[in-house]
matplotlib code that plots the C-alpha trace (Angstrom):
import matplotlib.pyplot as plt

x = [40.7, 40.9, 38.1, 35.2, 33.4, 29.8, 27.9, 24.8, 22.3, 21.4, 24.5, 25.9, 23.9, 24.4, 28.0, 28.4, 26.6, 27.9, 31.5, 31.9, 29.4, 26.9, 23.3, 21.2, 20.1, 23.3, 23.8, 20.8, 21.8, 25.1, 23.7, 21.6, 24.3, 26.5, 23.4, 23.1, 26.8, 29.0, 31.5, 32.5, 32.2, 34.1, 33.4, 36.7, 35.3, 32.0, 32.1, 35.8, 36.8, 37.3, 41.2, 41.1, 39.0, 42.0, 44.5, 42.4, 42.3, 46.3, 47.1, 45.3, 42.5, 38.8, 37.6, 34.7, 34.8, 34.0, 30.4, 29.6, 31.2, 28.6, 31.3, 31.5, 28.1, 27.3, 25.7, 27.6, 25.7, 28.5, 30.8, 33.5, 34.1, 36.2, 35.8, 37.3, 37.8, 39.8, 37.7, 37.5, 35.3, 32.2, 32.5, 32.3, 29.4, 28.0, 28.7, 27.0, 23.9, 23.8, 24.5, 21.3, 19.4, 19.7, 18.5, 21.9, 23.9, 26.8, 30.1, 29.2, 27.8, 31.2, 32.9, 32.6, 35.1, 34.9, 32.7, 30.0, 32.0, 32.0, 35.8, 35.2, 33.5, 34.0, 32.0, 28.0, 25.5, 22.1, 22.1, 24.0, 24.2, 22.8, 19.3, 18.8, 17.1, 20.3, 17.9, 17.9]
y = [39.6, 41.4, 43.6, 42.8, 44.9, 44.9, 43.7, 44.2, 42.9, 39.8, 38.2, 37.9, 38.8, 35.7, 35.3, 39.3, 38.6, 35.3, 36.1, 39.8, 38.4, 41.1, 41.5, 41.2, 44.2, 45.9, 43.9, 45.2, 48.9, 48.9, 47.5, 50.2, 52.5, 50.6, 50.3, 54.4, 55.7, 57.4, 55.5, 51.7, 50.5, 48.0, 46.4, 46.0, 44.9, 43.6, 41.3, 41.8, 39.7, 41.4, 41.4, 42.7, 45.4, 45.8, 45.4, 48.4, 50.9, 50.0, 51.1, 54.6, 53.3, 54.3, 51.6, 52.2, 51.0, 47.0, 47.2, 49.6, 48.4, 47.4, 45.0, 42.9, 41.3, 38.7, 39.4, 42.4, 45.4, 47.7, 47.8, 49.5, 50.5, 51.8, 53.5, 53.4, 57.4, 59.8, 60.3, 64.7, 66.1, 66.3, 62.1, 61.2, 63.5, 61.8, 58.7, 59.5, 60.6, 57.8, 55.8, 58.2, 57.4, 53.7, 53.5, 53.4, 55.4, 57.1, 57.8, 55.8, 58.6, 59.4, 62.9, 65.2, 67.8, 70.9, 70.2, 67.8, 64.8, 62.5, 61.4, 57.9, 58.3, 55.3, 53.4, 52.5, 50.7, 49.8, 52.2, 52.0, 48.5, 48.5, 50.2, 47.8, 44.4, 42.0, 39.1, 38.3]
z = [115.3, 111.6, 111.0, 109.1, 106.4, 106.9, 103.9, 102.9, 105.5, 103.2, 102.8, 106.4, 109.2, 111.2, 110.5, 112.4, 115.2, 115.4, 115.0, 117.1, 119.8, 119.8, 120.3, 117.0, 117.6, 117.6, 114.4, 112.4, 113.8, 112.0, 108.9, 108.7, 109.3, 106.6, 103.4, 104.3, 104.7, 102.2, 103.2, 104.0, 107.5, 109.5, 112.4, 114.8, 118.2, 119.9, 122.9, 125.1, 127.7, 130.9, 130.2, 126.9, 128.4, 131.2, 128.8, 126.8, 129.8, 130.6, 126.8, 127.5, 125.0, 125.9, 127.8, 130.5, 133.6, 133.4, 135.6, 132.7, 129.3, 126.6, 125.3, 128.8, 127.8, 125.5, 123.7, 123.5, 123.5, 122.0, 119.1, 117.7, 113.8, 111.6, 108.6, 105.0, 105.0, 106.8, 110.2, 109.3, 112.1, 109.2, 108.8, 112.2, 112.5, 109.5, 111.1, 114.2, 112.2, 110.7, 114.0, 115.5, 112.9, 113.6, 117.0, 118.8, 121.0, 119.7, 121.1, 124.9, 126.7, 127.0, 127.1, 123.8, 122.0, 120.9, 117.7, 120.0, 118.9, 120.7, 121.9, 121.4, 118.1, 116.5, 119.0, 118.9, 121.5, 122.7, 125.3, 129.1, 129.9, 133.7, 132.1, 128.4, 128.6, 127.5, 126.2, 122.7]

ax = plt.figure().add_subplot(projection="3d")
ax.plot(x, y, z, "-o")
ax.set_aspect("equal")
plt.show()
């Protein structure tokens, strides 16, 4: 799927959930994240199938382990951006202040570098999947 820029909350907030498959929620974080962010943000994954997730892990990509991935649910309580910028350590900081600042989780819970960022940066959620309530 081509990534989609987020818009302003207004004009397409059905057509985001609706499309990447991901908990409203989720949806409303990363609009807040978009309205607030120097920068343009683009979503590039929500809900995975289990083989895409495989097919992830296989390539070397991030990809928890499948009991635990907040893109095996649907709605999806993860997602994936990308950002029009150059990701310097000082943006995906930014980006993870901004992610903070929204309510969500930044980077997983997964392992961080030497700067506290988080290696798999570019990825936001509601919190680990086996402890969040998945209803809409």
């Amino acid at each position: 799927m081509l990534p989609q820029l987020i818009q302003p909350y207004e004009t397409d907030f059905c057509g985001l959930i609706s499309r990447w498959r991901i908990h409203p929620r989720l949806g409303q974080g990363l609009f807040e994240i978009a309205a607030r962010a120097p920068f343009s943000v683009s979503i590039i994954s929500g809900y995975r199938s289990p083989e895409k997730q495989r097919q992830l892990e296989a390539a070397g990509r991030p990809a928890a382990d499948p009991a635990l991935s907040t893109h095996l649910s649907c709605p999806a309580g993860g997602a994936d951006v990308r950002l029009d910028v150059h990701p310097t350590a000082n943006v995906k900081a930014e980006f993870g202040r901004l992610a903070i600042a929204a309510g969500l989780r930044w980077g997983g819970g997964g392992p961080v570098d030497q700067d506290g960022i988080p290696v798999d940066w570019n990825h936001v959620d509601l919190g680990p999947r086996r402890t969040y309530d998945w209803s809409v």
